[in-house]
C-alpha positions as CSV (number, residue, x, y, z in Angstrom):
1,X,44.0,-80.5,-18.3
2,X,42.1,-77.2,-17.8
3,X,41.4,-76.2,-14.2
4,X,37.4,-76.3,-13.0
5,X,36.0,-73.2,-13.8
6,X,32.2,-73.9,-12.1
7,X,31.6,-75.1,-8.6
8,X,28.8,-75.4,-6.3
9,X,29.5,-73.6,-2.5
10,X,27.0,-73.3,0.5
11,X,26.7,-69.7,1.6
12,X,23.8,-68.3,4.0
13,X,22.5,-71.8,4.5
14,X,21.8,-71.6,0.7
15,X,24.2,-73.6,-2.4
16,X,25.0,-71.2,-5.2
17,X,27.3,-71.5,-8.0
18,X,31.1,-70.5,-8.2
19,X,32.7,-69.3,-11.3
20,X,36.3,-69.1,-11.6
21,X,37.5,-65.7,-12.9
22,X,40.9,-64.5,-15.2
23,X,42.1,-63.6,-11.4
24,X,42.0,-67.4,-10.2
25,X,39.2,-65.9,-7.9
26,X,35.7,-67.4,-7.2
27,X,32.8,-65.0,-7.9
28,X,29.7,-66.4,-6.2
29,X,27.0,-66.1,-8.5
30,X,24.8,-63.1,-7.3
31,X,21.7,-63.9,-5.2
32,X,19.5,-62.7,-1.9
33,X,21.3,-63.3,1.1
34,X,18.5,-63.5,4.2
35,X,18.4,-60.7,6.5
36,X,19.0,-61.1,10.0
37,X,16.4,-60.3,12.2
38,X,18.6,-58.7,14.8
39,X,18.8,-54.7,13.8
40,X,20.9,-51.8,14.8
41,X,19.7,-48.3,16.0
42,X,21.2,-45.4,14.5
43,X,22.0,-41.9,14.9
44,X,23.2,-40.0,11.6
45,X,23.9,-36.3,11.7
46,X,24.4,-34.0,8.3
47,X,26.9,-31.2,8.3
48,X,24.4,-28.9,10.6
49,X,24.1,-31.5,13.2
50,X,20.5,-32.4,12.2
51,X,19.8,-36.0,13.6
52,X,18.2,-38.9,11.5
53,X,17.4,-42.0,13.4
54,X,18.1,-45.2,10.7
55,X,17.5,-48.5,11.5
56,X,20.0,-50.8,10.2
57,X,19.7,-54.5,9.2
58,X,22.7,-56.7,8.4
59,X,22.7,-60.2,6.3
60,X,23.7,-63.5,7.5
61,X,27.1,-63.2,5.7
62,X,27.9,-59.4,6.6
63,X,30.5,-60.2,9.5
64,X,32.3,-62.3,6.7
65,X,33.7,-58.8,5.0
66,X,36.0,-56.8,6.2
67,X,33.6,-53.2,5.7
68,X,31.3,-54.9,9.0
69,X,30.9,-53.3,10.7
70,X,29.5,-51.1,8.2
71,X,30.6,-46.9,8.4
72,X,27.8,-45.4,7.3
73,X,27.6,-41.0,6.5
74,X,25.1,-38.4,5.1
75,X,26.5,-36.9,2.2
76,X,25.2,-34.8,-1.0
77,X,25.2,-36.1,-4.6
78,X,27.6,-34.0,-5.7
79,X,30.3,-34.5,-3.2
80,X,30.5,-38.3,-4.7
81,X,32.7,-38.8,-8.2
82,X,31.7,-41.3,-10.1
83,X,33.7,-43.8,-12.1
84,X,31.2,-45.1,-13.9
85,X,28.5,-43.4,-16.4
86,X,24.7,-44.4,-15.7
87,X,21.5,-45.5,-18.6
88,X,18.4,-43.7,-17.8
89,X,16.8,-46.8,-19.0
90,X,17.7,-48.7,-16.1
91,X,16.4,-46.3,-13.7
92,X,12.8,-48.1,-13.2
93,X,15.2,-50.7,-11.8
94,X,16.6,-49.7,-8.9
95,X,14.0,-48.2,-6.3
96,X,13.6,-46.7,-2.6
97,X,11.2,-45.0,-0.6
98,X,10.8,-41.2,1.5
99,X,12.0,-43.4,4.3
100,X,15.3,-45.2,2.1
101,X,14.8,-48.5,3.1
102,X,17.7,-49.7,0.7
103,X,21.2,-50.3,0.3
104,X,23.7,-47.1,1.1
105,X,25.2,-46.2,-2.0
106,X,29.0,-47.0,-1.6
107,X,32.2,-45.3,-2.3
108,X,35.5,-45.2,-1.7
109,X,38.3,-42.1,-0.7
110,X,41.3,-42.5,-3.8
111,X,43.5,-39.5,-2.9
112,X,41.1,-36.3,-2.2
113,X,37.5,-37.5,-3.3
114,X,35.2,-40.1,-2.4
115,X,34.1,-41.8,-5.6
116,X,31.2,-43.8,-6.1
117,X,31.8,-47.7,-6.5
118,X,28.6,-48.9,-6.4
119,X,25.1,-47.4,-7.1
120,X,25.1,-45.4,-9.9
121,X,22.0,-45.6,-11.2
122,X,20.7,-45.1,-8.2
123,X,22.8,-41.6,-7.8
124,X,21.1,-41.0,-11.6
125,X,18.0,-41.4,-10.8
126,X,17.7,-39.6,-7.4
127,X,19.5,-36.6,-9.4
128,X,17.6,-36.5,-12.3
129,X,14.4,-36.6,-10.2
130,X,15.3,-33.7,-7.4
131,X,17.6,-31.8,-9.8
132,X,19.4,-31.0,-6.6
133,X,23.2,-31.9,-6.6
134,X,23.1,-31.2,-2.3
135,X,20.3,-33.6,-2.0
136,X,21.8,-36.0,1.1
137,X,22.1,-39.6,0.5
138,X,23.2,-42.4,2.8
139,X,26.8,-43.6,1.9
140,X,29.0,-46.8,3.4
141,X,32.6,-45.6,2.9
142,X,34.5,-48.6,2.3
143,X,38.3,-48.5,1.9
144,X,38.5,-50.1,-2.0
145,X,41.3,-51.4,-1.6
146,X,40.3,-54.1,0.0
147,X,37.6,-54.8,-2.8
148,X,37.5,-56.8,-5.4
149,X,36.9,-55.8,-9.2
150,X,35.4,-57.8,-12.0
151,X,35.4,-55.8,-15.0
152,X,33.0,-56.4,-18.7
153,X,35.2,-53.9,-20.3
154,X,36.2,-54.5,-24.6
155,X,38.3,-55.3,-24.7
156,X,37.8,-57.3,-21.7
157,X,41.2,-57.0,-19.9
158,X,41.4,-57.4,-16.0
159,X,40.9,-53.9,-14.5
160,X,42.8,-52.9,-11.1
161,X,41.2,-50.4,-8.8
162,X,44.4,-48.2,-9.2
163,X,43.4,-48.4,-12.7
164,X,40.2,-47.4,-11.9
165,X,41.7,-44.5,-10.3
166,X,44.2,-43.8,-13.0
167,X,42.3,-44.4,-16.3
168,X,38.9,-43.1,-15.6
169,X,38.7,-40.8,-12.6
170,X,41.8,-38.5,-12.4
171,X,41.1,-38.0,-16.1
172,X,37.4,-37.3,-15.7
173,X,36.1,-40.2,-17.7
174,X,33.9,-42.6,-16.6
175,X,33.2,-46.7,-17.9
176,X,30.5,-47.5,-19.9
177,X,27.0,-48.1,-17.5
178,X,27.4,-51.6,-16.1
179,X,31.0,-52.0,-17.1
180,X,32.2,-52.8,-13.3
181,X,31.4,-55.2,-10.4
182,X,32.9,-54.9,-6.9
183,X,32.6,-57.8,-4.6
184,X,34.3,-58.7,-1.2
185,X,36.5,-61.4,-0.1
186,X,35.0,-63.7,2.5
187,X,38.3,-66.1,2.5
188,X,39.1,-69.2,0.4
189,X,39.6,-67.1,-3.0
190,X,35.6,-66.5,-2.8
191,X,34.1,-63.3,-3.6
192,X,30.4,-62.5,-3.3
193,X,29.0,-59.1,-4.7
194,X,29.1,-56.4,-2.2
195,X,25.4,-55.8,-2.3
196,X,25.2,-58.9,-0.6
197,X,27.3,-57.9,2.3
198,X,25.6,-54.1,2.8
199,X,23.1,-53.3,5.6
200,X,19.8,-52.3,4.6
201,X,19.2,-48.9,6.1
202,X,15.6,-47.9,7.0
203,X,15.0,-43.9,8.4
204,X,12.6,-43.8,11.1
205,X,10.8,-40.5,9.5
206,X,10.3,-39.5,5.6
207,X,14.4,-39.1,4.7
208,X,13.9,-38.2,1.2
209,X,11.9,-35.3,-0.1
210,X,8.1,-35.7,-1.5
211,X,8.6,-36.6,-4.9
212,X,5.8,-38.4,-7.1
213,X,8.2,-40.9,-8.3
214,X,9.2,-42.0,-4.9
215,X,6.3,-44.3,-3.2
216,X,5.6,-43.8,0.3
217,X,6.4,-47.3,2.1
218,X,3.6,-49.4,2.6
């Protein structure tokens, strides 16, 4: 007899679906996980010591992960290596504002660089817009080891994060756009996406440049 391979769990005061994966893992079907109204007051500092107050809000399942709480730093484009290539069509998708108000892009330190997990296109769009490789972004650093990895690869075989490592960034390649989904274990075998876990971060003055494409927040 074949094991389950759907289930219903609550989560966030909200019942979502469970799919069981090649790993014997449960990835929670992804979905909006309330924001807790209590917020966090922060002080983030670039490499010349300028100071950016941030706001940041957690979700109701953040403490759940082990990244919470969450280490957040300034850093340029080009200091993160990405794993993962991006589609310029996707990049009316993802959005932000002068002051963020969004997810931190997040990465992970494999041997000497900090490479980009999650937020690709995202990190496309912001550098195909500004054309500057030292434009500073919010990052979570997250150790990714402790993530989990579901992979869409062809063919589809179940890809490690040394693998990641290995395969694609010591070599200088990257997986196809949308290839890779990282999630976080919150006990049990389940996994929800990491999006789901990451504090919205809101600067208190305009963070980003004036750019046409990036709408004031309203």
């Amino acid at each position: 007899m074949s094991r389950k391979k759907v289930m219903s769990v609550t989560i966030g005061d909200q019942t979502r679906t469970a799919t069981r994966m090649r790993d014997g893992k449960w990835w929670i079907t992804p979905g909006e996980t309330p924001l807790l109204n209590r917020r966090q007051i922060w002080t983030l500092t670039d490499k010349d010591n300028n100071e950016f107050k941030a706001t940041l809000q957690y979700t109701q399942i953040s403490h759940l992960c082990s990244s919470y709480p969450a280490v957040i730093r300034l850093m340029p484009l080009i200091s993160l290596k990405l794993h993962e290539d991006f589609d310029a069509n996707n990049f009316n998708k993802v959005r932000t504002t002068q002051y963020w108000h969004d997810q931190p892009l997040l990465a992970g330190v494999m041997g000497n660089l900090t490479v980009l997990l999650d937020g690709v296109t995202r990190w496309g769009k912001l550098y195909d817009m500004y054309n500057d490789p030292n434009l500073l972004v919010p990052v979570q650093l997250v150790d990714p080891f402790t993530l989990e990895l579901n992979t869409w690869l062809d063919p589809q075989d179940i890809l490690t994060i040394e693998q990641v490592w290995t395969q694609f960034v010591a070599k200088g390649t990257r997986v196809k756009p949308r290839q890779t989904r990282f999630g976080i274990s919150i006990g049990e075998d389940l996994v929800v996406s990491d999006a789901e876990v990451q504090p919205i971060v809101t600067f208190h003055q305009p963070f980003l440049p004036p750019h046409p494409g990036i709408k004031l927040r309203r």
